[in-house]
MDTraj code that builds the backbone (N, CA, C; nanometers):
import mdtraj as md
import numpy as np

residues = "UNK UNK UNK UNK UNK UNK UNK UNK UNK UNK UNK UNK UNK UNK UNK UNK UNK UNK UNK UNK UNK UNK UNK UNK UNK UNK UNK UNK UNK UNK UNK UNK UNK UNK UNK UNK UNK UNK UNK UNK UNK UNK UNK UNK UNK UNK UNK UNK UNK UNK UNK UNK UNK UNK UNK UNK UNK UNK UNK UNK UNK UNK UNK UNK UNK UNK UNK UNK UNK UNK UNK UNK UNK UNK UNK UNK UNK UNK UNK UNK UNK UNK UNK UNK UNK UNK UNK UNK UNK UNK UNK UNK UNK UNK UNK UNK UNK UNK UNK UNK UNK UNK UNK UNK UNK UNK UNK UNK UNK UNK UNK UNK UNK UNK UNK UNK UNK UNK UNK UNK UNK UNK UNK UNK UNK UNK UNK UNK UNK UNK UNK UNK UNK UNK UNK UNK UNK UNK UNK UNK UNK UNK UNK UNK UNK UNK UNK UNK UNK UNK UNK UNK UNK UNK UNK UNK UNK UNK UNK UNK UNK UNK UNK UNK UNK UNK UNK UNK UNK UNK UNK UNK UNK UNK UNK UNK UNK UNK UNK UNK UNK UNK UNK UNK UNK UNK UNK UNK".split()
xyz = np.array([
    [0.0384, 1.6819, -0.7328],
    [0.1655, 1.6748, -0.6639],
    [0.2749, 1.7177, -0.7624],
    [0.3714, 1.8036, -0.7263],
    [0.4619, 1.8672, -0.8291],
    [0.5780, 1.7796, -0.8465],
    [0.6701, 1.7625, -0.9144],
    [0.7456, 1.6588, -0.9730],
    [0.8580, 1.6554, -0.8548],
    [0.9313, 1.7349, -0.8200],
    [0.9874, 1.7382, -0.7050],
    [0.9622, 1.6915, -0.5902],
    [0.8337, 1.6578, -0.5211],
    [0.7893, 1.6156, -0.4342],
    [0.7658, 1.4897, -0.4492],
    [0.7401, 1.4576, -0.5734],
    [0.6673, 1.2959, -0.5764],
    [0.8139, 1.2237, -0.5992],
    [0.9236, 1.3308, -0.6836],
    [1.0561, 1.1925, -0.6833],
    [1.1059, 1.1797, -0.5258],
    [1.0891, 1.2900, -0.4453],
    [1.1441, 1.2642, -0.3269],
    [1.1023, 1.1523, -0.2171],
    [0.9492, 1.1329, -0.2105],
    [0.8458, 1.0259, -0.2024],
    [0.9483, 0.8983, -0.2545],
    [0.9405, 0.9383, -0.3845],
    [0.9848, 0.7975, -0.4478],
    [1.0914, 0.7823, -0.3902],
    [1.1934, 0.8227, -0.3880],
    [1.3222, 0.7886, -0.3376],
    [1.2923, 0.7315, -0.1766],
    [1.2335, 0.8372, -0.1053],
    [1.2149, 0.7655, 0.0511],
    [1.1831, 0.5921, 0.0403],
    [1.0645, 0.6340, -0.0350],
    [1.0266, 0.5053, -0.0507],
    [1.1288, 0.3556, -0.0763],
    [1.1920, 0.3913, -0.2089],
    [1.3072, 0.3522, -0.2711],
    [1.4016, 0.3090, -0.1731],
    [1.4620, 0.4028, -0.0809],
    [1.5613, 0.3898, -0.0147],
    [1.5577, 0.2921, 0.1492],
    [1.3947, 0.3094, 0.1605],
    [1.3320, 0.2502, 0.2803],
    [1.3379, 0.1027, 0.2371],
    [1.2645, 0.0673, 0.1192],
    [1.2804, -0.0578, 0.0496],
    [1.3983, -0.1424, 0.0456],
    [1.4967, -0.0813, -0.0031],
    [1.6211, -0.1583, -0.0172],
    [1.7159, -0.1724, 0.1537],
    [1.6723, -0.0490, 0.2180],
    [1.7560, -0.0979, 0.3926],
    [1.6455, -0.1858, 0.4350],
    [1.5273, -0.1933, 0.4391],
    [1.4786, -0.3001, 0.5006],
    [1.4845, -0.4339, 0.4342],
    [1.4841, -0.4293, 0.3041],
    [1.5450, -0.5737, 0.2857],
    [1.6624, -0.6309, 0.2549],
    [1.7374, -0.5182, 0.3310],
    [1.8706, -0.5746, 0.3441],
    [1.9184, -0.6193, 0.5062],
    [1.8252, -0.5184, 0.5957],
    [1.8126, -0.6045, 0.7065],
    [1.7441, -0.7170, 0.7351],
    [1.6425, -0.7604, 0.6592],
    [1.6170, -0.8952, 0.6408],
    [1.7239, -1.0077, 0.6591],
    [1.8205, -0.9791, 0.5704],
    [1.9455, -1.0597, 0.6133],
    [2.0590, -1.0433, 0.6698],
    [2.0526, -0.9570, 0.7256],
    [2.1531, -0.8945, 0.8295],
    [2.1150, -0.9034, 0.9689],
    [1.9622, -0.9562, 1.0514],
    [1.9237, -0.9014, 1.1609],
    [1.9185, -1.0870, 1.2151],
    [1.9678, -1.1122, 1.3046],
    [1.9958, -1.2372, 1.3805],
    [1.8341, -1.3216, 1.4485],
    [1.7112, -1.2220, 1.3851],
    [1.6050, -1.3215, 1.4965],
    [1.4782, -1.3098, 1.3599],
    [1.4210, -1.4028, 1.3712],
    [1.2734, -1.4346, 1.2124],
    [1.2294, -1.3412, 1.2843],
    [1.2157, -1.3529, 1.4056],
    [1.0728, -1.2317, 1.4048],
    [1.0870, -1.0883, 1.3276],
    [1.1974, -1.0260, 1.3914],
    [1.2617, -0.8797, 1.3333],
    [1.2951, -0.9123, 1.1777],
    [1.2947, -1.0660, 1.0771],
    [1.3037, -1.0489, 0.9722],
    [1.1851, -1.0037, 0.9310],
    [1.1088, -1.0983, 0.9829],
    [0.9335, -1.0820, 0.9765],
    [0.8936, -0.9496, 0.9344],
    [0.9240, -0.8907, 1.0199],
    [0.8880, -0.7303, 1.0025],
    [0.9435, -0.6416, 0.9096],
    [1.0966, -0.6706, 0.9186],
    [1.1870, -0.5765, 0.7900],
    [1.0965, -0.6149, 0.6923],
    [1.0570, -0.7645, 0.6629],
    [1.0259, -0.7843, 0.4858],
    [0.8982, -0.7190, 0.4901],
    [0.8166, -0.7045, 0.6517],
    [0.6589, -0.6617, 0.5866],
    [0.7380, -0.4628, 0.5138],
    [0.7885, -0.4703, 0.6140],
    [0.8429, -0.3131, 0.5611],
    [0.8957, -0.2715, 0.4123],
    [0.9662, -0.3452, 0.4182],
    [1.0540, -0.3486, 0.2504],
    [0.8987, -0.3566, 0.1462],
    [0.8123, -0.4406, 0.1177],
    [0.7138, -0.4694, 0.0548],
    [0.6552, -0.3371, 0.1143],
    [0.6370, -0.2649, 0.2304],
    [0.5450, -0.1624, 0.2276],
    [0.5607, -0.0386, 0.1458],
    [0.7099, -0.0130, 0.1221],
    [0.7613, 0.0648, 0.0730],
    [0.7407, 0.0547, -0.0891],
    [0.8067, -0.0890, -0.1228],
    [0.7695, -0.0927, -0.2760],
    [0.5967, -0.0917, -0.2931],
    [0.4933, -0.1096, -0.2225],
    [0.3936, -0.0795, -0.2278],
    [0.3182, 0.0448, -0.2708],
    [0.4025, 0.1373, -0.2003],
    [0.4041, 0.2923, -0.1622],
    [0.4585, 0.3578, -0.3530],
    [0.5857, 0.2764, -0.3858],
    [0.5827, 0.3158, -0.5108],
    [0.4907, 0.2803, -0.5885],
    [0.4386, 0.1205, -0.6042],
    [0.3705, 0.0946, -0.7128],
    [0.2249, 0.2343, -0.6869],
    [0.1486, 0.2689, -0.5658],
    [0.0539, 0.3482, -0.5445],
    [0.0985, 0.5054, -0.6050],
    [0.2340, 0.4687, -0.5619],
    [0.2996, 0.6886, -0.6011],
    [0.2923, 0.6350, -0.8092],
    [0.2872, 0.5219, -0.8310],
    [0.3140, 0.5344, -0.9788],
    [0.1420, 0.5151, -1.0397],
    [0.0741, 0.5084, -0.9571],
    [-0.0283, 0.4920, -1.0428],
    [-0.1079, 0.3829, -1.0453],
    [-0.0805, 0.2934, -0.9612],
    [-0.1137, 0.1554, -0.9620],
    [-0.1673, 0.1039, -0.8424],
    [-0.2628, 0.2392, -0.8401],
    [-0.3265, 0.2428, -0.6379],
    [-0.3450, 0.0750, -0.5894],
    [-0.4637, -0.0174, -0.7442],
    [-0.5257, -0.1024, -0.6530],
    [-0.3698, -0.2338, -0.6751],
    [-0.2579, -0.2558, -0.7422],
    [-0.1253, -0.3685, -0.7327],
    [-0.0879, -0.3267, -0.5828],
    [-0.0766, -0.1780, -0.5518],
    [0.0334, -0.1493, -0.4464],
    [-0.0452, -0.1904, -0.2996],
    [-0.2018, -0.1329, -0.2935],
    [-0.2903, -0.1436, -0.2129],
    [-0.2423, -0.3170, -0.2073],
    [-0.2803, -0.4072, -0.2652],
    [-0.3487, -0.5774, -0.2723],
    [-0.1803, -0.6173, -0.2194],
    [-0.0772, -0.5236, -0.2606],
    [0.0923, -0.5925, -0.2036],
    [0.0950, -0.5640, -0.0478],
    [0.0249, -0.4367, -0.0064],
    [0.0236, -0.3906, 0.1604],
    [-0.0578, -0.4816, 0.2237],
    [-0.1196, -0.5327, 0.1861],
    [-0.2477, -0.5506, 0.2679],
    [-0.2579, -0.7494, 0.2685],
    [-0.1938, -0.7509, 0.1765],
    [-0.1554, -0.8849, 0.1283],
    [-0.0283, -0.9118, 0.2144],
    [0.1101, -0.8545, 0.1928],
    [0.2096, -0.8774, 0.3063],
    [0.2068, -0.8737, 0.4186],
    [0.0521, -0.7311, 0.4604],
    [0.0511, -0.7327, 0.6032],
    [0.0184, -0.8707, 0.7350],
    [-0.1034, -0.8823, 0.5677],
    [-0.1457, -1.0350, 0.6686],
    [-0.0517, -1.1405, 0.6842],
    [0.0105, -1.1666, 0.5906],
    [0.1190, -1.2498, 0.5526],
    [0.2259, -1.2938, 0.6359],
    [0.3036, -1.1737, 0.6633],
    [0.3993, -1.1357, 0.7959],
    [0.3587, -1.1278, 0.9661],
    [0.1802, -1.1320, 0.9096],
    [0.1502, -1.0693, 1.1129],
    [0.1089, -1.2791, 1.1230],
    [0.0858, -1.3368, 1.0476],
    [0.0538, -1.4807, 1.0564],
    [0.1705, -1.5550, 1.0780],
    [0.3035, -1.4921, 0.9485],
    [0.3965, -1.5770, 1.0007],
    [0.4491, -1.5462, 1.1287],
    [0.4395, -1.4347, 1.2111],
    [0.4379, -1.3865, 1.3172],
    [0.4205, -1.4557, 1.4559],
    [0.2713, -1.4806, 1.4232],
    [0.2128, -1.5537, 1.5392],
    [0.2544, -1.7075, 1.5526],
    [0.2921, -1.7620, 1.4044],
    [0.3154, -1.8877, 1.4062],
    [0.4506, -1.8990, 1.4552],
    [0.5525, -1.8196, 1.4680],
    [0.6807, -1.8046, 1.5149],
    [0.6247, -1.8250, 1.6525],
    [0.5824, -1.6938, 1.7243],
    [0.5833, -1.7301, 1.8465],
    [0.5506, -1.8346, 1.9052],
    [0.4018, -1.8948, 1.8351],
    [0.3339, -1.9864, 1.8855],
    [0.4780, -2.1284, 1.9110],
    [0.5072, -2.1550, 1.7743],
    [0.5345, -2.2643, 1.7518],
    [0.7613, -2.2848, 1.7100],
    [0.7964, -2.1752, 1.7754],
    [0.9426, -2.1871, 1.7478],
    [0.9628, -2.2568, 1.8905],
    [1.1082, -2.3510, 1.8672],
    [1.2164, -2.4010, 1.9923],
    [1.2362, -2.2160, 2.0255],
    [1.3160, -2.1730, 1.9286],
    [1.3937, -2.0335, 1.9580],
    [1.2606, -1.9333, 2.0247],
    [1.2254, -1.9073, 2.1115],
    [1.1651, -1.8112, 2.1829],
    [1.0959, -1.6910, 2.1181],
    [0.9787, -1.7121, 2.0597],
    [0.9396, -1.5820, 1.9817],
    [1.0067, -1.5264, 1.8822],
    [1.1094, -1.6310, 1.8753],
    [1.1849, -1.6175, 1.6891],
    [1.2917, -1.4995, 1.7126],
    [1.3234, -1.4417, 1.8756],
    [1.3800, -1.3759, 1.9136],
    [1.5574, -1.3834, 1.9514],
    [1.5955, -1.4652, 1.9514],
    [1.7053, -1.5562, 2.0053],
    [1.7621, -1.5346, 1.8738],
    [1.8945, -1.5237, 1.8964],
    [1.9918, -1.4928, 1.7701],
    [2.0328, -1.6328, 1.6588],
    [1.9937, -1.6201, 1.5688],
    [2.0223, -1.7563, 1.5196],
    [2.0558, -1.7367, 1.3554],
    [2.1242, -1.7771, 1.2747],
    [2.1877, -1.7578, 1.1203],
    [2.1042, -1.7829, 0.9827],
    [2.0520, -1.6371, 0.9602],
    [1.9491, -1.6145, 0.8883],
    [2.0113, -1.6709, 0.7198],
    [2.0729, -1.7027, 0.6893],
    [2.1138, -1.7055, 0.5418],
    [2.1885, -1.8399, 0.5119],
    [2.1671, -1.9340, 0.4432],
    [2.2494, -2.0349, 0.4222],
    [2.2536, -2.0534, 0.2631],
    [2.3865, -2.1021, 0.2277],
    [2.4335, -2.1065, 0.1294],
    [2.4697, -1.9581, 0.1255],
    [2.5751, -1.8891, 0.1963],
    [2.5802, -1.7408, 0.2130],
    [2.6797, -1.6875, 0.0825],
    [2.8019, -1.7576, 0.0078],
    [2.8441, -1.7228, -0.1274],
    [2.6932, -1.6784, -0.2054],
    [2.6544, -1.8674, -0.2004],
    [2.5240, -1.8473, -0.3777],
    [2.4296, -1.7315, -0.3620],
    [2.3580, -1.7287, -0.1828],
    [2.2702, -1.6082, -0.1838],
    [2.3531, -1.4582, -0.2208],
    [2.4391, -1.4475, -0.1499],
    [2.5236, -1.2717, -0.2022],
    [2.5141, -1.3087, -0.3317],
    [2.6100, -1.3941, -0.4083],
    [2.6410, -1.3785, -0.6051],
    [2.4797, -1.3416, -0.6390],
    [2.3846, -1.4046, -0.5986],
    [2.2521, -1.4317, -0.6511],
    [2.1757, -1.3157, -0.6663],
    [2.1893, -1.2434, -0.4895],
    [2.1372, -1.0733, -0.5060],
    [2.2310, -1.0006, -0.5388],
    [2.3452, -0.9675, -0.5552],
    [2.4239, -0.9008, -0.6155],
    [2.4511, -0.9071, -0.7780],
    [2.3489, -1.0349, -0.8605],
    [2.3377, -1.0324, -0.9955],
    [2.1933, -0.9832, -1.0267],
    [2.1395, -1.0408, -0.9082],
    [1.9752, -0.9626, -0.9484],
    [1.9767, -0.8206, -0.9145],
    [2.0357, -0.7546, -0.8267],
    [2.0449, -0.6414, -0.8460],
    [2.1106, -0.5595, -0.9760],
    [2.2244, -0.6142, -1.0213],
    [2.2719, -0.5508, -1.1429],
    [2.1979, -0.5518, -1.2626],
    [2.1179, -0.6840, -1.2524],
    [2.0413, -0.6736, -1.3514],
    [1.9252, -0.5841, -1.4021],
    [1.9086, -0.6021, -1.2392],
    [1.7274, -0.4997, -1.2838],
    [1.7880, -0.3592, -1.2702],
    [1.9107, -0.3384, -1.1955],
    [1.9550, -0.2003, -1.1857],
    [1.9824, -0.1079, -1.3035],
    [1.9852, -0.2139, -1.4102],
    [2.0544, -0.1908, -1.5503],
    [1.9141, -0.1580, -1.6801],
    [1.8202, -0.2191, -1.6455],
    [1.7140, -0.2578, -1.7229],
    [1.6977, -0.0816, -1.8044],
    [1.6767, -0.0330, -1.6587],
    [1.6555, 0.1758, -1.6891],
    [1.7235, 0.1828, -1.8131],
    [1.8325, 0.1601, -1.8416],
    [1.9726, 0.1997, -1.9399],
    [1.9841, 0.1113, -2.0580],
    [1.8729, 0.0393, -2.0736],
    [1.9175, -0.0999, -2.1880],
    [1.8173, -0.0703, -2.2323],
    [1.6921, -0.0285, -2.1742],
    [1.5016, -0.0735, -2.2749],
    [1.5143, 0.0525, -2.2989],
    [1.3835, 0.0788, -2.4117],
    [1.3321, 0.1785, -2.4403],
    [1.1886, 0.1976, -2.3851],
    [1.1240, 0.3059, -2.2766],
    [1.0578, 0.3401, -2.2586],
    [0.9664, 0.4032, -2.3539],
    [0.8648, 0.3767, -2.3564],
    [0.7336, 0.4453, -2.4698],
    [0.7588, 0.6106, -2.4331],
    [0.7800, 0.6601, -2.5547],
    [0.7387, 0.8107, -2.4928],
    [0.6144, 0.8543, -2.4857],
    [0.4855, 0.8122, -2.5195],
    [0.3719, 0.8460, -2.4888],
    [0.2663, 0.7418, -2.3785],
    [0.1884, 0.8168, -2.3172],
    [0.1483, 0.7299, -2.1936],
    [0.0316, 0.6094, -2.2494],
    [0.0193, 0.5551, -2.2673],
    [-0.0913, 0.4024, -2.2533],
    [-0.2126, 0.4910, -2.2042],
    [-0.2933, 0.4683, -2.3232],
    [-0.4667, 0.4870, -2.2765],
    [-0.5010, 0.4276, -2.1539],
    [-0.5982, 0.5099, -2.0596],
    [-0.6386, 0.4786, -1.9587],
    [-0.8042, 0.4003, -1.9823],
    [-0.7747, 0.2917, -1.9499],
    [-0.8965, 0.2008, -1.9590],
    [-1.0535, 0.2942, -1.8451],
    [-1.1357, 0.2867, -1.8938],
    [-1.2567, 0.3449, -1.7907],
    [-1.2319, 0.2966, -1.6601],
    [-1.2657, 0.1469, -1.6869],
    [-1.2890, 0.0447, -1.5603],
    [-1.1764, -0.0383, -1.5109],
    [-1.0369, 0.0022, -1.5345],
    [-0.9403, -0.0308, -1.4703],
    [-0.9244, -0.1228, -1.3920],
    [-0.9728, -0.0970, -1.2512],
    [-0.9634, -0.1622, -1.1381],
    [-1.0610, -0.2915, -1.1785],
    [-1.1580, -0.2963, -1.2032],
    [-1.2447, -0.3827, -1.2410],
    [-1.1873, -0.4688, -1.3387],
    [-1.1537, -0.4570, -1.4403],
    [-1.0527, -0.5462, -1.5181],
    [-0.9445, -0.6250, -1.4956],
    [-0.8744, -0.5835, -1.3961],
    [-0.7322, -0.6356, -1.3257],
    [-0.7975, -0.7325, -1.2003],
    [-0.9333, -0.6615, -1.1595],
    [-0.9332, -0.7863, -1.0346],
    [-1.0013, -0.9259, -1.1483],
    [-1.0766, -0.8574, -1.2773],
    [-1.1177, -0.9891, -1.3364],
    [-1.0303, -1.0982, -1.3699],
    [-0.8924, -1.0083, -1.4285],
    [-0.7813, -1.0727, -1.4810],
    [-0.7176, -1.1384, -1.3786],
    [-0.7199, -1.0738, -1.2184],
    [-0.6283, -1.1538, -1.1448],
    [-0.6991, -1.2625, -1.0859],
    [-0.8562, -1.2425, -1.0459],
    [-0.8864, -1.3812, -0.9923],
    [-0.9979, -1.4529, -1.0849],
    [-1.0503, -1.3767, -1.2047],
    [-1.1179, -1.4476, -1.2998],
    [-1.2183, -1.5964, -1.2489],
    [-1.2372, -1.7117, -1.2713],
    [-1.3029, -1.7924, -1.1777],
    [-1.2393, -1.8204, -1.0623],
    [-1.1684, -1.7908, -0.9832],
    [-1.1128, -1.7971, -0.8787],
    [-1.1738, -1.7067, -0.7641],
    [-1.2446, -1.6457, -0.7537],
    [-1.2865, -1.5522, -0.6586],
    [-1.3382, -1.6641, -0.5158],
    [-1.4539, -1.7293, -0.5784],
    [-1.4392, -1.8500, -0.4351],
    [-1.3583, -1.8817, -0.3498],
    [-1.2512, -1.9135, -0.4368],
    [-1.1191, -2.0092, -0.3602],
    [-1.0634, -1.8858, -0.2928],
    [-1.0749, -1.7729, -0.3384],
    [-0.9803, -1.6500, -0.2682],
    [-1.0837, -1.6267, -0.1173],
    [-1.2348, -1.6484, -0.1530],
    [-1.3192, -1.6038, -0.0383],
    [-1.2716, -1.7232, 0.0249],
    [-1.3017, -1.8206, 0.0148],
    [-1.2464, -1.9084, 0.0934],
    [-1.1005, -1.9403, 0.1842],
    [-1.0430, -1.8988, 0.0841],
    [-0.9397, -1.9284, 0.1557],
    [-0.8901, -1.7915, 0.2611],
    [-0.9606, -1.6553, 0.2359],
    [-0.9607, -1.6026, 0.3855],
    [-1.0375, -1.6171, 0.4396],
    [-1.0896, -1.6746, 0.4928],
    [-1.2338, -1.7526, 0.5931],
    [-1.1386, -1.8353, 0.6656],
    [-1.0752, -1.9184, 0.5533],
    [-1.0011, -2.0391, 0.5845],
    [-0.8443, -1.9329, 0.7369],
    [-0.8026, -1.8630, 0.6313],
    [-0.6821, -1.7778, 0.6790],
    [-0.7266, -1.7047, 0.8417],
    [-0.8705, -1.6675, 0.8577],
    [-0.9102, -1.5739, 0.9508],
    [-0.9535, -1.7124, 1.0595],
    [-0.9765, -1.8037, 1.0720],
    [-1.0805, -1.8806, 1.1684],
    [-0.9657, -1.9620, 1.1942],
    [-0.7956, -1.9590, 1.1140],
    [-0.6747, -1.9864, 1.1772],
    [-0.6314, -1.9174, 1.2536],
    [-0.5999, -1.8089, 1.2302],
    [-0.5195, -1.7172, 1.3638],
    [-0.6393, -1.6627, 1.4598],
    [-0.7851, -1.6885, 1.4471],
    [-0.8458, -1.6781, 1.5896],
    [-0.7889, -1.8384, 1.6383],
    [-0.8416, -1.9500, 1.5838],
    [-0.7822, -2.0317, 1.6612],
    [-0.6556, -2.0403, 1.7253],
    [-0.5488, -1.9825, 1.6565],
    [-0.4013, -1.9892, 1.6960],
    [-0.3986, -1.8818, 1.8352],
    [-0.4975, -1.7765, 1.8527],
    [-0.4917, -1.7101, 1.9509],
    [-0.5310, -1.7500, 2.0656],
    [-0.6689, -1.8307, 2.0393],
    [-0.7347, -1.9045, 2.1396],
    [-0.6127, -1.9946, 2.1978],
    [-0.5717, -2.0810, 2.1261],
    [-0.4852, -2.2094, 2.1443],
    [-0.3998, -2.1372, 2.2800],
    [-0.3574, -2.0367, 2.2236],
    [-0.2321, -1.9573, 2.3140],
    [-0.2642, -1.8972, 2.4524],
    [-0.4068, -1.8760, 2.4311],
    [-0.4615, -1.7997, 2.5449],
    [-0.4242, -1.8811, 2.6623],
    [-0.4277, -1.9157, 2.7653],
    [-0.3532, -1.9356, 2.9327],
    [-0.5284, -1.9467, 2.9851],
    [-0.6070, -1.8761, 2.9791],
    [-0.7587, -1.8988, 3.0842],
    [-0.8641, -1.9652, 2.9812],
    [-0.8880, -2.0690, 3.0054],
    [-1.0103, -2.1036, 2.9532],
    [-1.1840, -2.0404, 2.9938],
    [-1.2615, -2.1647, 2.9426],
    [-1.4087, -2.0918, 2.9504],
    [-1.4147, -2.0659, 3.0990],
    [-1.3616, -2.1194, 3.1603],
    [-1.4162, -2.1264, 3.2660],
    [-1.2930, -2.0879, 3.4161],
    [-1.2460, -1.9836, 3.3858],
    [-1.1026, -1.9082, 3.4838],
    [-0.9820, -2.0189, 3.4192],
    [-0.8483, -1.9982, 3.4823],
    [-0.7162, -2.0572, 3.4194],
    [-0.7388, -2.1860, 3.4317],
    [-0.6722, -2.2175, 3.3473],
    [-0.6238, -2.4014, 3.3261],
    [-0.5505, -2.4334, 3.4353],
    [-0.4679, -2.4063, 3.4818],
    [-0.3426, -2.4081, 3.5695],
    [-0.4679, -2.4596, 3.7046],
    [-0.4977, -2.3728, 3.7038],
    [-0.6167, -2.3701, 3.8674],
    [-0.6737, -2.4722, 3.8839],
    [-0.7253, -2.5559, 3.7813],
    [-0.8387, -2.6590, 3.7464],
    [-0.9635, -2.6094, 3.8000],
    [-0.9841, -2.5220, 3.6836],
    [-1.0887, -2.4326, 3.6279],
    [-1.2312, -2.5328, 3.6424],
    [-1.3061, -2.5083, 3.7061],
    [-1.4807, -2.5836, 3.6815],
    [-1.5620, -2.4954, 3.6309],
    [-1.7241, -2.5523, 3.5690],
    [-1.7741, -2.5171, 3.5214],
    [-1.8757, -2.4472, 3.6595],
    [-1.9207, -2.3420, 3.6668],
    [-2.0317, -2.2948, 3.7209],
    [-2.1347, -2.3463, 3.7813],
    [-2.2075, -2.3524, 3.8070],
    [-2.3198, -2.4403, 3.8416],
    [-2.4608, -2.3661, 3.8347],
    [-2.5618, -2.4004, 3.8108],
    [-2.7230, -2.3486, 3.7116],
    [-2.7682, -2.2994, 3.8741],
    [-2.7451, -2.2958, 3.9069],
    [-2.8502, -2.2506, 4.0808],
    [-2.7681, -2.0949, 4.1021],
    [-2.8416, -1.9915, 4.1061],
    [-2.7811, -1.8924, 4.0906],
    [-2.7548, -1.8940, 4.2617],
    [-2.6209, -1.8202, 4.2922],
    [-2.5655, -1.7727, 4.4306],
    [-2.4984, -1.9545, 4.4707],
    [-2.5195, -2.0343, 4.4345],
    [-2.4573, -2.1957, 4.4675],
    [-2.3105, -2.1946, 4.4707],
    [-2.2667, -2.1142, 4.4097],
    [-2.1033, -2.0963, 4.3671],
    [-2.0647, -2.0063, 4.4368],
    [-2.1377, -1.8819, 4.5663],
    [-2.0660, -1.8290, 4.6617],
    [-1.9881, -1.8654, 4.7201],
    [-1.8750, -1.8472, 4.8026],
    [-1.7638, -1.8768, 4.8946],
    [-1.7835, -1.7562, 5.0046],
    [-1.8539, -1.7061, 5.0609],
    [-1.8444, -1.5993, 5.0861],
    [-1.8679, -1.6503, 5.2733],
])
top = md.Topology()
chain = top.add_chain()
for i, resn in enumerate(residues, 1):
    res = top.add_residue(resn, chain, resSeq=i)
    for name in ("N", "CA", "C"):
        top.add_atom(name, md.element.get_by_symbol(name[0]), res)
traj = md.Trajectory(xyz[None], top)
């Protein structure tokens, strides 16, 4: 990819990042925050992958995706406010949060202009990817299998819960079970 193309990437990226998480706090309903932040994270994702860092940016997409589509369902399932849709005041303590991102932004905005970057690139390890997942879940790999087992057999349940027809036609109806004598259950 020629250098021109990949800063332009970057910038989309860049620029996608910072409006979606600025509509995060600008947009009146969780659900539509829900989504800006999975977006904003997709984008900085997109850089860490355009920089080189396929499997951080990959584990941030795929990691937020689930993240955001759960807090998702749990909105709908379980808000007063209607599918998290209903306009309601996303930001409190609205001075400390602005001073707060408006210093964290200057700060890291500044970092470019204060450090010194290496001018030569860092040896590339063989086994890379293999090293970083050792380093990130090291004896922990269980608890990570587990706990999406744990994460996945929640939102089927949370779907079930939601579903309206049980085993046996709608709830509403007062649904019965079948009966073992085949043709016994005609109405015909």
């Amino acid at each position: 990819m020629n250098d021109l193309l990949a800063d332009a990437i970057f910038w989309a990226f860049a620029a996608g990042s910072v409006t979606t998480g600025l509509r995060v706090f600008r947009t009146d309903s969780m659900m539509r925050a829900a989504f800006y932040l999975l977006a904003s994270f997709a984008g900085v994702g997109g850089i860490l992958v355009l920089l080189g860092a396929e499997f951080l940016g990959m584990v941030l997409i795929l990691m937020m995706a689930g993240e955001m589509l759960i807090m998702a369902i749990v909105m709908v399932m379980f808000m007063m406010n209607p599918a998290g849709l209903n306009p309601m005041w996303m930001v409190h303590q609205h001075r400390v949060a602005v001073a707060a991102g408006a210093g964290s932004f200057v700060l890291l905005a500044s970092l470019p202009f204060l450090v010194k970057f290496p001018d030569r690139p860092a040896p590339q390890p063989e086994e890379a990817t293999a090293e970083l997942g050792t380093e990130l879940l090291g004896d922990s790999m269980l608890v990570f299998q587990t706990a999406g087992v744990a994460l996945l057999s929640t939102m089927i349940g949370a779907v079930v819960i939601a579903n309206r027809s049980g085993r046996f036609g709608v709830a509403e109806e007062g649904s019965q079970e079948p009966t073992v004598e085949p043709g016994a259950g005609d109405q015909r």
